[in-house]
C-alpha positions as CSV (number, residue, x, y, z in Angstrom):
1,X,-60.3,26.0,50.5
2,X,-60.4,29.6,51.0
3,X,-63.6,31.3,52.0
4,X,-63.8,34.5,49.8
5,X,-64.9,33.8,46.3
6,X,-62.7,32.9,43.8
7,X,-62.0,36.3,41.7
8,X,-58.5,37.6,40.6
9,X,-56.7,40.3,42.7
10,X,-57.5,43.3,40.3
11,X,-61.1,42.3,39.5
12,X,-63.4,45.5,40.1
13,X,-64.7,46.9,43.2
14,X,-65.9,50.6,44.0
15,X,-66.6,52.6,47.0
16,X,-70.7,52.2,46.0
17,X,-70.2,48.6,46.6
18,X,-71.8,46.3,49.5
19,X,-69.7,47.1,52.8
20,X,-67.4,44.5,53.8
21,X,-67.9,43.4,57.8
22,X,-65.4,42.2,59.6
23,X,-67.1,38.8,59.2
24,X,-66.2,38.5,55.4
25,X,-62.3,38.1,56.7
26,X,-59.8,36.6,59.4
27,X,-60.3,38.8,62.6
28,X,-57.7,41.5,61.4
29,X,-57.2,44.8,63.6
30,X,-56.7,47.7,62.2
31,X,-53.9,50.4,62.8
32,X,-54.3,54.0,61.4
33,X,-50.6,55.5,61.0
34,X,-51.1,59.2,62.2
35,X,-47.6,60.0,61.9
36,X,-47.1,62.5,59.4
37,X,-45.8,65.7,60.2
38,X,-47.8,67.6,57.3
39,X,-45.3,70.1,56.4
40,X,-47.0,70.9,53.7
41,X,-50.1,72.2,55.3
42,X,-47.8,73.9,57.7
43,X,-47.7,71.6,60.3
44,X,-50.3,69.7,62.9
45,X,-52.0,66.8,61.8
46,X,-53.7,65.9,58.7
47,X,-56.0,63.6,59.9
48,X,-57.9,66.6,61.8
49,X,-57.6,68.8,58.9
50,X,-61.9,68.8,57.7
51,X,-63.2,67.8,54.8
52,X,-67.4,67.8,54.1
53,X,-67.3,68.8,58.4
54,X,-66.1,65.7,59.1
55,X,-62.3,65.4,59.9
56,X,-60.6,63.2,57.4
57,X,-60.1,61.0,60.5
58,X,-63.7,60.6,61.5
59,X,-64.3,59.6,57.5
60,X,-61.1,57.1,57.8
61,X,-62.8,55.4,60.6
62,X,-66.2,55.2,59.1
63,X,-64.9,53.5,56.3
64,X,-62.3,50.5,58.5
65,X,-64.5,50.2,61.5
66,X,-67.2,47.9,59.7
67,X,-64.0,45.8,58.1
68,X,-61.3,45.5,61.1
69,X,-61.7,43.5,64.5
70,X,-61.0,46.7,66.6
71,X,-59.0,50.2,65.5
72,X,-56.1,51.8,67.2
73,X,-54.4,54.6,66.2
74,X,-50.5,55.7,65.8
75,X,-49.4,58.5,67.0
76,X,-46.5,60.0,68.7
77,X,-46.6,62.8,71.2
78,X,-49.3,64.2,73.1
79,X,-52.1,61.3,72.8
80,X,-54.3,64.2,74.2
81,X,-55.3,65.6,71.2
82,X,-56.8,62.1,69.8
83,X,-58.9,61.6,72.8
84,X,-62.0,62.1,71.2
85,X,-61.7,59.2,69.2
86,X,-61.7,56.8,71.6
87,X,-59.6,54.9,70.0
88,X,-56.4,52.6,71.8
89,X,-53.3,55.2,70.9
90,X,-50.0,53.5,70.3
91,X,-46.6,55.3,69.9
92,X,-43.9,54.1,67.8
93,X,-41.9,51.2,69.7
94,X,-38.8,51.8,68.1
95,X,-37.4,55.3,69.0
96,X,-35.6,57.4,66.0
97,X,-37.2,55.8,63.0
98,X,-39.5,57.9,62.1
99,X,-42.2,56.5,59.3
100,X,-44.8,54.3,58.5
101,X,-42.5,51.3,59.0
102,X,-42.1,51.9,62.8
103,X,-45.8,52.6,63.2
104,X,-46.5,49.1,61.5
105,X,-43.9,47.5,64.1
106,X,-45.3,49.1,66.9
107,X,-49.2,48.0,66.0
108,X,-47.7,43.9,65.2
109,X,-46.1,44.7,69.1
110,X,-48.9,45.6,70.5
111,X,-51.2,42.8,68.5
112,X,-48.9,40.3,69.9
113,X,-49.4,41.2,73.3
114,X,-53.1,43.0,73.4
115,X,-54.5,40.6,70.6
116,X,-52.4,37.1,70.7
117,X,-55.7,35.4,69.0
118,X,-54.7,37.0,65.4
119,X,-52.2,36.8,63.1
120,X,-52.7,39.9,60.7
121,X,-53.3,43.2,61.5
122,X,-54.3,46.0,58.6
123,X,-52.4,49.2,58.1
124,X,-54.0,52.3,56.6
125,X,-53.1,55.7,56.5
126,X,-54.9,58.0,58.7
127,X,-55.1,60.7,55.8
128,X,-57.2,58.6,53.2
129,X,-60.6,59.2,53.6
130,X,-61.7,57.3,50.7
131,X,-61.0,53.8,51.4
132,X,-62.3,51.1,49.7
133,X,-65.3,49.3,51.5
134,X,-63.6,46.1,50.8
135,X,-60.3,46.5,51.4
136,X,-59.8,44.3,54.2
137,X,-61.6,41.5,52.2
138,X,-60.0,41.3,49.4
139,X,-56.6,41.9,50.8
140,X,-56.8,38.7,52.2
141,X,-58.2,36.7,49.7
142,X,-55.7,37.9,47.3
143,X,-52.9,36.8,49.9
144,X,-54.4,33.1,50.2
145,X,-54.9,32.9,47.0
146,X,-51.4,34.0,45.8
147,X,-50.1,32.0,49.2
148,X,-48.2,35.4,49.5
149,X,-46.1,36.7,52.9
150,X,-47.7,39.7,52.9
151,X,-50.2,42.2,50.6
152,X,-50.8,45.8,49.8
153,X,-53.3,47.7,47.7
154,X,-53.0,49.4,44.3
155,X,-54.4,52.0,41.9
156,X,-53.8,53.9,38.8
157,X,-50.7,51.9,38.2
158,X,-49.0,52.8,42.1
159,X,-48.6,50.6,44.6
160,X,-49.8,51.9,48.4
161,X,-47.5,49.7,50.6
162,X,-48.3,51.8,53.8
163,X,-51.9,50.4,53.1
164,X,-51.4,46.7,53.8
165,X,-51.9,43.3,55.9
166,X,-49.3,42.4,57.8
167,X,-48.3,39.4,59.2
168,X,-47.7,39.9,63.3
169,X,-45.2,36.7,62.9
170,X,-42.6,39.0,61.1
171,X,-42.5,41.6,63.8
172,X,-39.0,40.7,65.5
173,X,-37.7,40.5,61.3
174,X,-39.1,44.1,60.8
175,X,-37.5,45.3,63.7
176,X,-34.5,43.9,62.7
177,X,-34.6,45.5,59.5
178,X,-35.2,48.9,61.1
179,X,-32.8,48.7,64.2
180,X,-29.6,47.0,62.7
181,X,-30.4,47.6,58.6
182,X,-31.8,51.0,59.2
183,X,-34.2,50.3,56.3
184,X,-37.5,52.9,56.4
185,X,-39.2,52.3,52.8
186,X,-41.6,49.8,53.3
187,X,-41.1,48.4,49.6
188,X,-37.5,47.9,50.2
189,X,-38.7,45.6,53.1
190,X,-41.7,43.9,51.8
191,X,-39.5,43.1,48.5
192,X,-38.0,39.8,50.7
193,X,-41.9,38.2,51.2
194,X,-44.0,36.9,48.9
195,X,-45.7,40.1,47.6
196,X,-49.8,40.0,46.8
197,X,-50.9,43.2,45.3
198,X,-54.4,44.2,45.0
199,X,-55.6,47.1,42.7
200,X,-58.8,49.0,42.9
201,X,-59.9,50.9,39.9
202,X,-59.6,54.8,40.2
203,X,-62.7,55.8,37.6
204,X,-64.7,58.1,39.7
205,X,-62.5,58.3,42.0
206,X,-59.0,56.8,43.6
207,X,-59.9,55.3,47.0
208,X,-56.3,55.9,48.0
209,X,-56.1,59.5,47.4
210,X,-55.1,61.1,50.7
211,X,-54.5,65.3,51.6
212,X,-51.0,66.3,51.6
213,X,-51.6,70.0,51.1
214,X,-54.4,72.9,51.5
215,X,-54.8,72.4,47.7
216,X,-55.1,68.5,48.3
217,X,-58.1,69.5,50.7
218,X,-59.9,71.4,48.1
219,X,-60.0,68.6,45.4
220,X,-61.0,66.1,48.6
221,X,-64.2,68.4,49.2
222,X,-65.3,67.6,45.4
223,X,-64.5,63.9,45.8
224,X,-66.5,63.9,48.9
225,X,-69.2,65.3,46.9
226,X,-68.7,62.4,44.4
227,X,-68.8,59.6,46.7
228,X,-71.6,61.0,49.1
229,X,-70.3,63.7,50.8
């Protein structure tokens, strides 16, 4: 019998809700994919970009660190410039496949080798600074009780694969799929697995909303306002 309380996938849940701990799941690390290039903000990295004074960074971890069994962080290049954060940096393990896929294989390599006690490891992007309290939670309790492969989070009718629990058995089939397929859209690979998908409701705000451009930062500083600042 599962542990988590028997509610459906898409039942509600806000950001004003009781805090998951990492006691209300499996021991699940938790990888932040920093690997954007942010093009649209003219470069750098998102993640540092501020929002409220806080970096969207320092609001991603204050929302997993309570949920996950230990953070690390994605990054390629200079880990330098993350230093601050004390936080583990990994770089992509696969070299030339850029994306969130390869920064999913490279946090399953280094769970299997840093952290052989688990078996699932949560992805998030490191440009969301809204995520849900409970995400970690009730990712996994929709997955056991869909018996699904693998799950990923929803809102306002989209699906947020790169936000997701992944299995650290599939690594060697991931990098398969991006060595000798050359597949990089994480649907297109989660698509073979038994799919759970969990939605969260969006109606004060979307917990999945994340900064892609200066004006991206502007509407973040109201929803930061809305949720607490």
């Amino acid at each position: 019998m599962s542990k988590f309380p028997a509610t459906s996938s898409d039942a509600p849940a806000t950001s004003k809700d009781a805090p998951a701990t990492s006691k209300d799941a499996p021991a699940t690390p938790g990888v932040l994919l920093a690997g954007g290039l942010a093009r649209r903000m003219g470069g750098g990295d998102k993640p540092m970009r501020q929002i409220g004074g806080r970096t969207i960074l320092e609001r991603v971890i204050a929302r997993l660190a309570p949920q996950c069994d230990g953070l690390i962080l994605n990054a390629n290049g200079d880990p330098a410039r993350f230093a601050g954060f004390g936080l583990p940096i990994i770089a992509d393990t696969v070299e030339n496949f850029p994306g969130p896929l390869a920064g999913i294989l490279a946090a399953l390599d280094w769970a299997a080798t840093a952290r052989p006690d688990v078996s699932w490891v949560l992805s998030a992007a490191a440009d969301c600074p809204f995520l849900p309290r409970d995400l970690v939670a009730r990712l996994h309790r929709a997955r056991i009780e869909e018996n699904a492969g693998l799950a990923v989070a929803a809102s306002d009718g989209q699906s947020h694969p790169v936000i997701g629990l992944w299995r650290v058995g599939l690594r060697e089939e991931l990098r398969h799929a991006l060595v000798v397929e050359d597949i990089r859209r994480i649907d297109r690979w989660t698509a073979r697995y038994k799919l759970a998908t969990v939605t969260w409701p969006v109606e004060t705000l979307d917990p999945f909303f994340n900064a892609n451009t200066m004006d991206d930062i502007a509407v973040a500083e109201q929803l930061a306002a809305l949720d607490g600042g």
